[in-house]
N, C-alpha and C positions, 0 to 999 in steps of 0.2 A: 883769765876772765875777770877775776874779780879786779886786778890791775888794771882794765881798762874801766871796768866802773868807777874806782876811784881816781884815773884818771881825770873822767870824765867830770867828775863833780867836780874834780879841782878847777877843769877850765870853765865852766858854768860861772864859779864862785867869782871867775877873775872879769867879768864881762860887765863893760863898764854900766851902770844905771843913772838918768837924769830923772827927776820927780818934783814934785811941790806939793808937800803934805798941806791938806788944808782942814777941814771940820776931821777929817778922819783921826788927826792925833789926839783927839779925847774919846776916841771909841779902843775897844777891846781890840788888841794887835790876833788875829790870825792868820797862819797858815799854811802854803798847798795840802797839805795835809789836809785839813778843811774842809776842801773842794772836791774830795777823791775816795775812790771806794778806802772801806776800813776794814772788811773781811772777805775770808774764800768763800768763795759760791754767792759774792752777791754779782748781780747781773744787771745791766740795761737794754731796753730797747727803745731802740726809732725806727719812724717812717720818715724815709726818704722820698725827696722830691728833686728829679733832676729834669732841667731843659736845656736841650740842645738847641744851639742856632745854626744855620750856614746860608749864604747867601745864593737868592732863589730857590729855597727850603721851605718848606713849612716847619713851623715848632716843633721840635723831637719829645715828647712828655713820656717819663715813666717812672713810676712809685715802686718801692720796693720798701725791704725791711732788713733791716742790721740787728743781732744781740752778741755782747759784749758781754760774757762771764769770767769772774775769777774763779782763777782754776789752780794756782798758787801765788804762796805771800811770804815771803822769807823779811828778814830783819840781821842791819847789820850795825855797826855805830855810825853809817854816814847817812842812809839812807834804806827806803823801805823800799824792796823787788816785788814786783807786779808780772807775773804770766796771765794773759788774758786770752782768751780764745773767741775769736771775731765769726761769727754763722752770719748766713743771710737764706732771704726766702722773698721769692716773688710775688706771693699769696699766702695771705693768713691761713689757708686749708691744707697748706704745701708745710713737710715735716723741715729743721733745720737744718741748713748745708755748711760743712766748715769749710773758712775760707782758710784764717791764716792767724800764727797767733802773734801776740803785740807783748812789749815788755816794757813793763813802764818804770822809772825811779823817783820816786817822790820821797821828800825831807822835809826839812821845819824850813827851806828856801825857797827850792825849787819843784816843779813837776814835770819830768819830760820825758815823753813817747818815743818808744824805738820800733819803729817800721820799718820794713824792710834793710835793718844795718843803717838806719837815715835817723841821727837822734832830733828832736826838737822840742824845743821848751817853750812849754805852754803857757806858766807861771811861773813868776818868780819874785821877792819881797824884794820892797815891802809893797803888799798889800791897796796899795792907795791909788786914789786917780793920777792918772799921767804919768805914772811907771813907766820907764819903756827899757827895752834890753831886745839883743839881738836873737830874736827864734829860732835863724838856721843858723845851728852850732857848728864852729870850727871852718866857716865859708866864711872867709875876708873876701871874696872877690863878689858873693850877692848878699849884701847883708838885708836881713828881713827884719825889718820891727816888729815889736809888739807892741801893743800899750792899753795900760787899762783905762776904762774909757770913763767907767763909772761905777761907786761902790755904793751897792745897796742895802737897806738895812730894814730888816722885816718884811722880805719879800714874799709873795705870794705867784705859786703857779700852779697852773692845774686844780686849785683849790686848795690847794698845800702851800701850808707857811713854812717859809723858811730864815733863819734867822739874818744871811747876808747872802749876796750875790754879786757876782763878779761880769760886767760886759767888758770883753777885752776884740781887739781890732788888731789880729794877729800880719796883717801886711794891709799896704795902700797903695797903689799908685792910678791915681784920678787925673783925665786929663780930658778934654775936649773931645776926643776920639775914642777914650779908652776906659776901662773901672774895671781894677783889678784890688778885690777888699776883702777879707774874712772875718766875719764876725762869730763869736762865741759869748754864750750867757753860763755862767758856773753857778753852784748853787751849794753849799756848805752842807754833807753829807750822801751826795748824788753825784756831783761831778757837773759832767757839759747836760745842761737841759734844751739849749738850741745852737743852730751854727750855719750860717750864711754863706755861702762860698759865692763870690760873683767874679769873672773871669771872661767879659768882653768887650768887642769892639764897634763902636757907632758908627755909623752912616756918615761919612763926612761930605759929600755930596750937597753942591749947594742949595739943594730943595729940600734938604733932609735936616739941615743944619738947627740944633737944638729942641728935635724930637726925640730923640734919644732912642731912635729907630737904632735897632740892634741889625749889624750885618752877619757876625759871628760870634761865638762863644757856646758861654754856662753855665749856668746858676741850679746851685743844688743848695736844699736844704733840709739839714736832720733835725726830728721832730722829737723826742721824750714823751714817750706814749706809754711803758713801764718802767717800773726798777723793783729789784727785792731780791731776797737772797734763796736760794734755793734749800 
């Protein structure tokens, strides 16, 4: 096991990056590490918003709720192990249901989520706009971009300051007919604060042409409503 982790960072490390540093190289270098829980037992949650489309449907709407606890945190020379234990609950009155748990590996490079045996790297330096590197790891035949979109500095959310923030635009593919985009906002100390999943298809019909009438898909979005440590 631990040979395929450090497999695994080895190939992360080798994955090529295009970028253009611009104001950011007089600021303070951070990161993933940063952007990502620091101790067990701290935890997040969101509210989810998903819509479903299909054609001659009405809109499918349903809110739900996700937390994300660490539940263990190991440390090795290459990188730092994450077990996290993913609950959900369809009413704030309703107790927590475990779903499934997640493993993450974060280092002073990279950050990437293991799901279901599916690695993907969420982050990775440097740090700056227009980063980009390939998300789905070890897939030459779909390769997904990432790219950071924009680095902020003195962010505020919630009401809470944070010292930088990362918008990153984890896949794209936009076309006349189609919008398939993921957006993500990071937040130094906290992790993901929001995240855009859009995933459909328009109306290409000549009466429909450039209303951006949706015929199928789905758009969910996770919300940052707590965090803290238990």
């Amino acid at each position: 096991m631990k040979k395929f982790y450090y497999l695994l960072l080895l190939g992360i490390g080798s994955v090529a990056c295009h970028y253009t540093i611009r104001e950011e190289a007089n600021q303070p270098s951070l990161s993933p590490l940063s952007f990502y829980f620091t101790q067990k037992g701290q935890f997040c949650v969101y509210e989810v918003e998903s819509k479903q489309y299909a054609l001659g449907k009405s809109v499918e709407s349903q809110v739900y709720w996700l937390r994300y606890v660490v539940t263990s945190l190991s440390d090795s020379l290459l990188y730092k192990k994450y077990l996290i234990q993913l609950y959900t609950r369809n009413d704030t009155t309703q107790a927590w249901k475990a779903l499934e748990t997640i493993q993450s590996l974060v280092s002073t490079q990279v950050l990437v989520s293991i799901q279901q045996n599916t690695p993907v790297c969420l982050l990775r330096t440097p740090l700056v706009a227009h980063n980009q590197w390939n998300s789905n790891l070890y897939n030459t035949q779909k390769t997904q971009l990432a790219s950071i979109q924009q680095r902020y500095f003195k962010y505020q959310w919630q009401g809470q300051n944070f010292d930088e923030a990362l918008l990153v635009t984890s896949y794209q593919d936009s076309t006349a007919v189609a919008n398939q985009v993921s957006r993500q906002l990071y937040l130094t100390g906290v992790g993901m604060a929001y995240q855009e999943i859009t995933d459909v298809q328009y109306c290409y019909q000549a009466g429909c042409v450039g209303t951006s009438q949706i015929d199928f898909g789905k758009i969910i979005r996770y919300k940052l409503i707590d965090y803290g440590k238990e």
